[in-house]
C-alpha positions as CSV (number, residue, x, y, z in Angstrom):
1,X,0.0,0.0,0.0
2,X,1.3,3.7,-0.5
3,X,3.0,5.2,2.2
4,X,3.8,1.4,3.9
5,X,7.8,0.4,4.9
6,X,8.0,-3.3,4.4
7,X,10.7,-4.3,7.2
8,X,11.4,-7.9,6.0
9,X,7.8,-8.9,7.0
10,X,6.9,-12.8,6.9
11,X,5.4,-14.4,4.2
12,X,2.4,-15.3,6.0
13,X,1.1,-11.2,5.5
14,X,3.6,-10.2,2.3
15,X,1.7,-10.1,-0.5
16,X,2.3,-11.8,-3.4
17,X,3.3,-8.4,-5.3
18,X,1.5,-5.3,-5.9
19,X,-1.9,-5.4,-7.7
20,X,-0.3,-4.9,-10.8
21,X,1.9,-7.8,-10.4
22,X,-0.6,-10.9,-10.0
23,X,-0.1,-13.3,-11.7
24,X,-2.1,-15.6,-13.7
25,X,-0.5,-18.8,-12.3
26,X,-2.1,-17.8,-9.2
27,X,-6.0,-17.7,-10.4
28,X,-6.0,-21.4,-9.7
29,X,-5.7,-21.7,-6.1
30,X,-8.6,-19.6,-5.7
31,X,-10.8,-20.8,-8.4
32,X,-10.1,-24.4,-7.1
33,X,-11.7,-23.1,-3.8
34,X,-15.1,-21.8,-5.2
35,X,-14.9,-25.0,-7.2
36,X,-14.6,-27.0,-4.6
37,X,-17.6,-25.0,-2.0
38,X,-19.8,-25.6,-5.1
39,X,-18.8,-29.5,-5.3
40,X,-19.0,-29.7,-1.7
41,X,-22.4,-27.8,-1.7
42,X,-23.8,-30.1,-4.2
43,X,-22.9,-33.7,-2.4
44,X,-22.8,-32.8,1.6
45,X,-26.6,-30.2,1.3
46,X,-28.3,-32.4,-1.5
47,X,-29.8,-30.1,-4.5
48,X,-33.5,-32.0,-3.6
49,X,-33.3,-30.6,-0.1
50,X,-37.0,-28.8,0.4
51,X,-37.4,-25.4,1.0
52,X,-37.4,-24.1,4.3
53,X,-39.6,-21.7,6.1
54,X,-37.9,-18.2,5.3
55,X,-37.0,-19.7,2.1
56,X,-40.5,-20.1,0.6
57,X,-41.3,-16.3,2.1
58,X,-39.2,-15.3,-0.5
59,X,-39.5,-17.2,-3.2
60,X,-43.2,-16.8,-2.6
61,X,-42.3,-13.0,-3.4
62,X,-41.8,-14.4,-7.3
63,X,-42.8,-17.1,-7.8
64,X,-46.2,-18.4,-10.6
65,X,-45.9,-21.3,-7.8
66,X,-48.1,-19.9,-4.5
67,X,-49.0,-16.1,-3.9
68,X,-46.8,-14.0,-2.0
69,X,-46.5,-15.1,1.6
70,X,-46.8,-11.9,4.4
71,X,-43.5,-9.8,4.1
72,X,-42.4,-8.8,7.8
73,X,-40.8,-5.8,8.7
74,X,-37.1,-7.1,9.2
75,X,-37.0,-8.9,5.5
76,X,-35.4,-7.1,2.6
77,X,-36.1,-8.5,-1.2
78,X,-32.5,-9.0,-2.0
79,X,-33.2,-12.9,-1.8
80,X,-36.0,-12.7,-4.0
81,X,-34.1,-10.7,-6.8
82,X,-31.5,-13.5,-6.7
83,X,-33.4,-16.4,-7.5
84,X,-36.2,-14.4,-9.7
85,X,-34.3,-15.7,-12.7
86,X,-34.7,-19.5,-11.7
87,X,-38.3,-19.2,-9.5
88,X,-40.3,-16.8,-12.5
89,X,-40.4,-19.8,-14.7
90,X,-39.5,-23.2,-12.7
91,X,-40.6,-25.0,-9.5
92,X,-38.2,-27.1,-9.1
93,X,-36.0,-27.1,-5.9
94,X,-33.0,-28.9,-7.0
95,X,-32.8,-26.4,-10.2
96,X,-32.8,-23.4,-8.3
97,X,-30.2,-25.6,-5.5
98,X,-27.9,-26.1,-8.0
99,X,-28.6,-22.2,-9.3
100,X,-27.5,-21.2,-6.1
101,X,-24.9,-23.4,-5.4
102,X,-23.1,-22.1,-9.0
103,X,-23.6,-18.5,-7.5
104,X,-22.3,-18.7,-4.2
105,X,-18.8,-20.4,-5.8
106,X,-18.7,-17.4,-8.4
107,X,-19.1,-15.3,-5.4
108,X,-16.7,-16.9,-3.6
109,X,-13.7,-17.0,-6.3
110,X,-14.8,-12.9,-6.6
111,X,-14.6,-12.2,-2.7
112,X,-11.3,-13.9,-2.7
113,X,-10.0,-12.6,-6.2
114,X,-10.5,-9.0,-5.1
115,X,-8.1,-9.3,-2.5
116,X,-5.3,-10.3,-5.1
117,X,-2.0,-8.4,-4.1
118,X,-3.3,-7.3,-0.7
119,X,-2.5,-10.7,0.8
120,X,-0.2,-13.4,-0.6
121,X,-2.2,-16.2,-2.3
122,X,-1.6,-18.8,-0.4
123,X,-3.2,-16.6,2.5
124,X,-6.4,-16.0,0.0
125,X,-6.8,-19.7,-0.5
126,X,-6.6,-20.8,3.2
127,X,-9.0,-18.5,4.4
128,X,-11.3,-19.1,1.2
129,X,-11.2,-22.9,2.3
130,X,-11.7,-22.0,6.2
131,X,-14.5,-20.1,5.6
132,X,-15.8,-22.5,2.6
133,X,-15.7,-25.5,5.3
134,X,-18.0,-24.5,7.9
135,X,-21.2,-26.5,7.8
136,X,-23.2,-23.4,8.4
137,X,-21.2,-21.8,5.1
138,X,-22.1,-24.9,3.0
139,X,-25.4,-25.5,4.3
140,X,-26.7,-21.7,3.1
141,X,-25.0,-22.5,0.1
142,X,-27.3,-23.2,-1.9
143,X,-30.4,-22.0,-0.2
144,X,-32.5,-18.7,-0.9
145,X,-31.3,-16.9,2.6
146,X,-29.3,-13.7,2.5
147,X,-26.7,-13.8,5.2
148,X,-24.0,-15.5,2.8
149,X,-24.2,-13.0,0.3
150,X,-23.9,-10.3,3.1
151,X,-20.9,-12.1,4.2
152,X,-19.0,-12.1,0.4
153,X,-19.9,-8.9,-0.5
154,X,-18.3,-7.8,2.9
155,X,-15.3,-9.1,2.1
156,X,-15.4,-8.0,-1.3
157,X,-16.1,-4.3,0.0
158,X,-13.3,-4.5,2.6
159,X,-10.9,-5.3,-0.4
160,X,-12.2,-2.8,-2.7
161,X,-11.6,0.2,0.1
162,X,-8.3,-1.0,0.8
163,X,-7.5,-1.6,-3.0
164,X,-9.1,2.1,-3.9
165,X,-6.4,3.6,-0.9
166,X,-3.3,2.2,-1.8
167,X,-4.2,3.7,-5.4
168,X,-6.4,6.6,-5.8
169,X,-6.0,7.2,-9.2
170,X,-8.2,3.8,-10.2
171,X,-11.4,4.1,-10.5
172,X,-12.6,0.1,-10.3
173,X,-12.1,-0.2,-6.8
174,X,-14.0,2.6,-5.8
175,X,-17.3,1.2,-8.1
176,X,-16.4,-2.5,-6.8
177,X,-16.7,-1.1,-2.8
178,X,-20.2,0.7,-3.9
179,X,-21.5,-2.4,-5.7
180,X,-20.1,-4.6,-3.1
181,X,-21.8,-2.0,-0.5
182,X,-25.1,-2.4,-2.3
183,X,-25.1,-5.9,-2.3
184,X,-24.9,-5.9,1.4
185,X,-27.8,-3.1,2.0
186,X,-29.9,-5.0,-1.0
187,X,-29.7,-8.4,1.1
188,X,-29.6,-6.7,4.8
189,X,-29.4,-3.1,5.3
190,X,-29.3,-3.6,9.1
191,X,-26.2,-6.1,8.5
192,X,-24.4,-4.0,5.8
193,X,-24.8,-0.7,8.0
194,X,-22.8,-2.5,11.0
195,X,-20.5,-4.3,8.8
196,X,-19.4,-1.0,7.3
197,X,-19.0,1.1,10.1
198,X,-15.6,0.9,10.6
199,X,-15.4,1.5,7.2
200,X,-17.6,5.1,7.3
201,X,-15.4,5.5,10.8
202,X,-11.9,5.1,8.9
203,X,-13.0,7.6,6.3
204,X,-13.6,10.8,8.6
205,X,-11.3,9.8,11.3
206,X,-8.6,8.4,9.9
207,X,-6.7,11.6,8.3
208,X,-4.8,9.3,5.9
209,X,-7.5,7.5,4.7
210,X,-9.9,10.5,4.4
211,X,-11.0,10.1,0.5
212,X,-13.9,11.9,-0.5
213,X,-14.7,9.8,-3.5
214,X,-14.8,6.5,-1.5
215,X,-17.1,7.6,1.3
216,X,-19.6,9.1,-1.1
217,X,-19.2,5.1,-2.8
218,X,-19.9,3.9,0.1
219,X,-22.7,6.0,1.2
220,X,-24.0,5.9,-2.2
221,X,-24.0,2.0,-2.6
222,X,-25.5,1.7,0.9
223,X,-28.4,4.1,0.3
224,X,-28.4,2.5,-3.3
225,X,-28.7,-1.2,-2.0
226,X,-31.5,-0.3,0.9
227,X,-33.7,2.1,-0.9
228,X,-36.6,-0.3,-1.6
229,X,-36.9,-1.2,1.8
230,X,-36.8,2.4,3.1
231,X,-39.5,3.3,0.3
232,X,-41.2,-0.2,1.1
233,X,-40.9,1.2,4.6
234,X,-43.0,4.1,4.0
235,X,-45.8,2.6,1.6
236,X,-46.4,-0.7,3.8
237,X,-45.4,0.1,6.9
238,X,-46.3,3.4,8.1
239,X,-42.3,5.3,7.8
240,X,-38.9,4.0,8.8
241,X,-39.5,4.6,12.8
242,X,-42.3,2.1,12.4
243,X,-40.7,-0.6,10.3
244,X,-37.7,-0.7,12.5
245,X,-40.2,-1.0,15.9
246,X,-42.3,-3.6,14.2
247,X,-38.4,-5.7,13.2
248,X,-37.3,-5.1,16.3
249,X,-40.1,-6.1,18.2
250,X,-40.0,-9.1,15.5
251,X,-36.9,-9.9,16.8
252,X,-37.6,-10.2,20.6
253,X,-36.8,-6.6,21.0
254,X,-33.6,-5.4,20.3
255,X,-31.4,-4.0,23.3
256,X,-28.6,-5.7,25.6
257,X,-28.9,-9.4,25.1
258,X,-26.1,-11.3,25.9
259,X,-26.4,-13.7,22.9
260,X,-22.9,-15.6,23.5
261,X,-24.0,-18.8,24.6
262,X,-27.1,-18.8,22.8
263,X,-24.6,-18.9,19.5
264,X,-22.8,-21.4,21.3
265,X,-25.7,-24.2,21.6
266,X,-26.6,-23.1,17.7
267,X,-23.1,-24.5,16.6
268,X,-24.0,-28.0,17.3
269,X,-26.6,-28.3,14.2
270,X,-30.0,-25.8,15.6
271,X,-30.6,-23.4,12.3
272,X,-32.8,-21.4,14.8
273,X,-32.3,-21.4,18.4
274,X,-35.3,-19.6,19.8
275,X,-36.0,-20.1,22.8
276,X,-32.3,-21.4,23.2
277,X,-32.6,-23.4,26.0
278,X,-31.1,-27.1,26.2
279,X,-27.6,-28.2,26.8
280,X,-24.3,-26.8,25.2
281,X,-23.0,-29.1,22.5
282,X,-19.8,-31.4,22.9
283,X,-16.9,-29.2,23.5
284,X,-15.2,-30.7,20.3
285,X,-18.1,-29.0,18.0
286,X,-17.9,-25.6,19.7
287,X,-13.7,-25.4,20.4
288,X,-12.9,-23.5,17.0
289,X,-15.3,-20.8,18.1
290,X,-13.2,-20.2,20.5
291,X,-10.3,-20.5,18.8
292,X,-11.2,-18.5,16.2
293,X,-10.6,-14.9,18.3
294,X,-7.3,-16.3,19.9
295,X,-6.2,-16.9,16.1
296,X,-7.4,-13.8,14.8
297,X,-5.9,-12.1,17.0
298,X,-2.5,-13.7,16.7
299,X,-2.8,-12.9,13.1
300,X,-3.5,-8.9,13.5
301,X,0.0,-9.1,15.9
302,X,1.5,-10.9,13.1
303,X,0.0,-8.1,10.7
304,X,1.2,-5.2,13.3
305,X,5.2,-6.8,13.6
306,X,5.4,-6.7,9.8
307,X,4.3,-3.1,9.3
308,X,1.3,-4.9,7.3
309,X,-1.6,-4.1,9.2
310,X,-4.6,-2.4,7.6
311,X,-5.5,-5.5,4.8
312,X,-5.5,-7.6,8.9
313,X,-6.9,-5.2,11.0
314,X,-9.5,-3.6,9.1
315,X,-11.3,-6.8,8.0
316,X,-11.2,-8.1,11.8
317,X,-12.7,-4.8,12.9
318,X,-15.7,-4.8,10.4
319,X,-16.4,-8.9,12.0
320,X,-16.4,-7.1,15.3
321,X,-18.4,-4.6,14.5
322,X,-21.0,-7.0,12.7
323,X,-21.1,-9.4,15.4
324,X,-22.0,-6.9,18.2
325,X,-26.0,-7.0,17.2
326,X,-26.1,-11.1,16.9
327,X,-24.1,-11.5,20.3
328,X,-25.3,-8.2,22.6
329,X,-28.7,-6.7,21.6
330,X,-30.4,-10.0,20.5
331,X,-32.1,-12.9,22.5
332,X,-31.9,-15.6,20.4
333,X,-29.7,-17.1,17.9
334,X,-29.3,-18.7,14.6
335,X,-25.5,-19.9,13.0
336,X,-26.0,-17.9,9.9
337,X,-25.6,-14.7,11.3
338,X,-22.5,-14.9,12.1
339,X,-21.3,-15.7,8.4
340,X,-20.2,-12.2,7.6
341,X,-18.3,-12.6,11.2
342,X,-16.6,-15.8,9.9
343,X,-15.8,-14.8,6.6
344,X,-14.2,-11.8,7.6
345,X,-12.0,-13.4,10.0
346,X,-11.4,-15.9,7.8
347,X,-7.8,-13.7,6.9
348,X,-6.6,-12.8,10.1
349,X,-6.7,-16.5,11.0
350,X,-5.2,-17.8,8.2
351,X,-2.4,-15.3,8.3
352,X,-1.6,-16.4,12.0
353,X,-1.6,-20.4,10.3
354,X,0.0,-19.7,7.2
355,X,2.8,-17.8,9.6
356,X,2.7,-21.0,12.1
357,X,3.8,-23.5,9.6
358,X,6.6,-21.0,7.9
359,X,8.4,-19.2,10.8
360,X,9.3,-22.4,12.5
361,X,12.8,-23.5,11.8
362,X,15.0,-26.9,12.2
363,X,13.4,-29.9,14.0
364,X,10.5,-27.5,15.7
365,X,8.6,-27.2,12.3
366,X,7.3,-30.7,11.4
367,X,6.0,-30.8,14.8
368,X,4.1,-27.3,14.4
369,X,2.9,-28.0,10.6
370,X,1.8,-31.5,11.8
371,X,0.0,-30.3,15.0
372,X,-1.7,-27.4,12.9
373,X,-2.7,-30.3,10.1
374,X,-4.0,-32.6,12.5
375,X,-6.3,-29.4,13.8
376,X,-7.9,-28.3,10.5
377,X,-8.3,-32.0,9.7
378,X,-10.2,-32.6,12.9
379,X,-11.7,-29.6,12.1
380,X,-12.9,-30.9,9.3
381,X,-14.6,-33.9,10.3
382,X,-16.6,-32.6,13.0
383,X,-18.3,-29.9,10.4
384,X,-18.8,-32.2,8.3
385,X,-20.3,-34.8,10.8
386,X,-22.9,-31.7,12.0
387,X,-23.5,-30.9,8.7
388,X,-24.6,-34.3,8.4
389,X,-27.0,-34.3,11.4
390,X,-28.6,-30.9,10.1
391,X,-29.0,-32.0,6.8
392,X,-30.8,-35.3,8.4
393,X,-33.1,-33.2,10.2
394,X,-34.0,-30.2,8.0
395,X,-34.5,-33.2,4.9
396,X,-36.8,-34.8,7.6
397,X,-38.9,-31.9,8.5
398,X,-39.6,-30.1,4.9
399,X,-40.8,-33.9,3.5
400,X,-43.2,-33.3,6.9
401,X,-44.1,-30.5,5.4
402,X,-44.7,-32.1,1.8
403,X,-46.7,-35.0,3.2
404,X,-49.2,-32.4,5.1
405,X,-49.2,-30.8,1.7
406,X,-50.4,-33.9,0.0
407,X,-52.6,-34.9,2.7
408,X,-54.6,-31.4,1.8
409,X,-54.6,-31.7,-1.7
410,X,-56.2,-35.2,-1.1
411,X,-58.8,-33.3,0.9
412,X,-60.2,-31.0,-1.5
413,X,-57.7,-27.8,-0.5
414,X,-56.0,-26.6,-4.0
415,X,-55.1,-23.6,-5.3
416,X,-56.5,-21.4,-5.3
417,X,-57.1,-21.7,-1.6
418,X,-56.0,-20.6,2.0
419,X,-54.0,-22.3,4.8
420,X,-53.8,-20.8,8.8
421,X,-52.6,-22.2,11.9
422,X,-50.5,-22.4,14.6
423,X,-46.9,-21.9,13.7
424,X,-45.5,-23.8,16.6
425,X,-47.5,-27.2,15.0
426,X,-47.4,-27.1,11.2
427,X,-46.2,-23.6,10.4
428,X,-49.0,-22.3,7.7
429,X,-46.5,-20.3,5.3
430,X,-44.0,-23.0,4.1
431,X,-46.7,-25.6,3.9
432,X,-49.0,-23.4,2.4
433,X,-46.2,-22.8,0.1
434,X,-45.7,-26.5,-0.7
435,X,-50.0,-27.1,-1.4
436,X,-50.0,-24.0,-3.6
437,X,-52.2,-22.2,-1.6
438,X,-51.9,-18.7,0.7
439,X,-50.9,-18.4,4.2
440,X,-52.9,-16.2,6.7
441,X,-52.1,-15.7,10.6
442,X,-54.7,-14.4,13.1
443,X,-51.4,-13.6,15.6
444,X,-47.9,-13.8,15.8
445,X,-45.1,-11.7,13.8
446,X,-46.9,-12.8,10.8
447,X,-50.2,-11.4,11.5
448,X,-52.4,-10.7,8.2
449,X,-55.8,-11.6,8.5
450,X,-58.7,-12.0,11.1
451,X,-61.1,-14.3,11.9
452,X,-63.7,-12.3,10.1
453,X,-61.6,-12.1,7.0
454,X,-61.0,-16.1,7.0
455,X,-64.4,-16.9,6.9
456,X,-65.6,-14.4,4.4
457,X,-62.8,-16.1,2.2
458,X,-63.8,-19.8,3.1
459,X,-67.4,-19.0,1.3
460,X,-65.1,-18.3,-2.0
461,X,-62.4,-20.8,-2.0
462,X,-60.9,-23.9,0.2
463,X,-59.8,-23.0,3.9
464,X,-58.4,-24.8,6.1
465,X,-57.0,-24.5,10.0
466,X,-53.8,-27.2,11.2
467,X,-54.0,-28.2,14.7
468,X,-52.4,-30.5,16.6
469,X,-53.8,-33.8,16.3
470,X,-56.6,-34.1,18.8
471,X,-56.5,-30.3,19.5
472,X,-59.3,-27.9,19.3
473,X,-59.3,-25.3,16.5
474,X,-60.4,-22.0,16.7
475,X,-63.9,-20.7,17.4
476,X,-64.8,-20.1,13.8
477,X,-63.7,-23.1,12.9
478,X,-65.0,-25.4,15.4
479,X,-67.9,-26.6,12.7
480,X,-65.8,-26.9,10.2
481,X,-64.9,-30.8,8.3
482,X,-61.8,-32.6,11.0
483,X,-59.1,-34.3,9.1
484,X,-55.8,-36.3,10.1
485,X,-52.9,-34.6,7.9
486,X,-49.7,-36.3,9.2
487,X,-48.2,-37.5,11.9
488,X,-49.4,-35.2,15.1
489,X,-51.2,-32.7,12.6
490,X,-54.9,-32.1,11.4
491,X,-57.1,-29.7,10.0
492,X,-60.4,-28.3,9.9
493,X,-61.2,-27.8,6.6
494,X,-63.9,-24.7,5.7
495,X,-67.5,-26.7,3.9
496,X,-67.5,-24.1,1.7
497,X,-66.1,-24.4,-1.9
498,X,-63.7,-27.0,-2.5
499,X,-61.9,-28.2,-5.4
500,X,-62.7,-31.7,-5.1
501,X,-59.8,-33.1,-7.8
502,X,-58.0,-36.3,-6.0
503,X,-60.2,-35.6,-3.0
């Protein structure tokens, strides 16, 4: 970077050679990990894996398959633009899978690419493949959820401001950090405003890094990225104020929460840990969580020694900065938003193991390069034994969700028709999704419709309430047809219209 002395710094943070220098024979090593996360998508998360519950809210958005589900207040339509190409004209899961899988490699290999001669390669690679072998990393892979693209576009965006310093006369970094910005706000605007504060801080407060043209890239791609949802904001949901009460309230109320060990018990497989209650998993599945910081850390020293800092430092602050929400002002937890955490921390860690295995010398360095080998590999296994287990389970669940789907359509309830309940015993919006039909709640953060409205609709189309089996539906509904669904689910079915096809 301009203005840095290199004093003989290790090769664990000397880069491979000023931008200009790259070479070509390096492309591979990072192109064979965004192969290799889209392999590894496709075998370990299986492209026939069902939707899941946030999943069909927003394919629901475009989709010719069901109408729109209810859009809550914390949801952006980043998601929905993504897979509008594959969802507009097919229903198929494992096309839109393997869709998504293909992306997330090409965003992978771009993430890592624009980092080229801020970081050697070999750096790049490692913490491509770190970050790439996580089970939650592969597991979002290829699904229609927004916190992976959050977490490559942060990356991205960290390289681009750093790339757009050390070389203000080019203008490509400046328009990659304001796409890469956008991306974030398109996906999450409440993600990409914490992830680039250290960013927006750097640019006033740092004298040396005070650029005019960058900040207004920055602001510009942020307000660029989230100005649907502010205008969204205003047309659905009564102004900004409003829509960020209603998410926060959403989310349990957003204020100190000391999240730490609610992330911890989400590591061993829980996609959703709310309430988080139960016992902590094995120590095995949640020790690189806490290695993670102790490595990080060991890197940014590394980074500090060698007069290298900034492409170290400012990428750990921005995962700092982005985990405060998901581990201090939330009360639950779920693994996946913590991927723009990971994947920023992802280079300080594998500069402090890429300078492990060099530095040593004489006798001491087999034993440190085979110690550190044994670790990733171990590593290693244990994701990919969770990732197992939470594969297992989700496959098990959604195919719950198809079978109560068929069990309706045997009943008379097809599109175009409506499908309530409680969310706790067959959640109305992804099976709804699966029959073809709408989803309406009477309570809950997805609250859409009343009572009144329900019934006016069941004397116009199929309507039907799931229960748990045995369990008493609602008051309107108490006169309506019983049915046995699936396993502990029924359903009250509306005698009004129905499509009696199959029935």
């Amino acid at each position: 970077m301009t203005g840095t002395r290199y004093v003989a710094p290790p090769r664990s943070v000397r880069p491979s050679g000023a931008a200009a220098r790259w070479k070509w024979g390096d492309e591979p090593w990072l192109a064979a990990v965004a192969v290799a996360f889209t392999v590894a998508q496709l075998v370990l998360v299986r492209p026939t894996l069902g939707l899941g519950w946030d999943e069909t809210v927003y394919i629901s958005q475009v989709s010719g398959h069901a109408p729109a589900a209810f859009f809550s207040a914390p949801r952006a339509r980043g998601v929905s633009l993504l897979v509008a190409p594959i969802t507009s004209w097919s229903s198929s899961t494992t096309v839109l899978r393997v869709y998504l899988a293909l992306l997330s490699g090409l965003g992978m290999y771009l993430a890592l690419r624009a980092w080229r001669g801020l970081l050697p390669v070999r750096v790049l690679a490692l913490a491509g493949a770190l970050f790439a072998s996580l089970w939650v990393t592969l597991f979002y892979g290829p699904q229609a959820m927004p916190n992976l693209w959050v977490a490559l576009a942060a990356l991205a965006a960290v390289a681009c401001f750093l790339r757009a310093q050390a070389d203000r006369t080019r203008s490509a970094p400046v328009w990659g950090l304001a796409a890469s910005a956008a991306l974030m706000a398109l996906m999450r605007p409440t993600d990409a405003l914490w992830v680039s504060l250290p960013l927006l801080v750097a640019l006033v407060a740092v004298r040396r890094w005070r650029h005019g043209r960058l900040l207004l890239a920055l602001a510009g791609g942020l307000a660029a990225g989230a100005t649907e949802w502010v205008v969204e904001a205003y047309v659905s949901f009564g102004g900004l104020g409003q829509r960020l009460s209603e998410g926060s309230s959403i989310q349990g109320g957003l204020g100190w929460n000391y999240a730490v060990g609610d992330q911890l018990r989400s590591l061993g497989g829980r996609t959703l840990c709310r309430p988080c209650t139960g016992a902590m998993p094995h120590p095995a599945v949640t020790l690189w969580w806490f290695v993670l910081p102790v490595l990080a850390v060991f890197g940014l020293v590394v980074a500090v020694r060698a007069r290298h800092a900034a492409p170290v430092a400012l990428p750990g602050a921005c995962a700092v900065s982005a985990a405060v929400p998901y581990l201090f002002m939330i009360g639950y937890a779920a693994p996946r938003f913590l991927l723009p955490v990971y994947a920023l921390l992802s280079l300080p860690v594998a500069v402090a193991l890429v300078h492990l295995v060099t530095v040593p010398r004489g006798r001491l360095r087999p034993l440190v390069v085979a110690a550190v080998a044994v670790g990733l590999l171990g590593h290693l296994a244990i994701q990919a034994v969770v990732l197992g287990h939470v594969v297992d389970r989700t496959a098990a669940s959604h195919e719950r969700w198809a079978r109560i789907a068929d069990g309706l359509h045997r009943n008379g309830v097809r599109a175009p028709c409506l499908i309530t309940g409680d969310d706790a015993t067959a959640p109305p919006v992804p099976i709804a999704f699966y029959a073809g039909c709408a989803s309406a709640n009477t309570g809950g953060h997805n609250q859409n419709t009343t009572a009144a409205a329900l019934v006016r609709t069941a004397r116009v189309e199929p309507v039907a309430v799931l229960t748990t089996a045995g369990g008493k539906p609602p008051s309107y509904a108490r006169s309506w047809h019983p049915v046995h669904l699936a396993g502990r689910v029924d359903a009250y079915i509306a005698p009004g219209p129905r499509n009696g096809r199959g029935a």
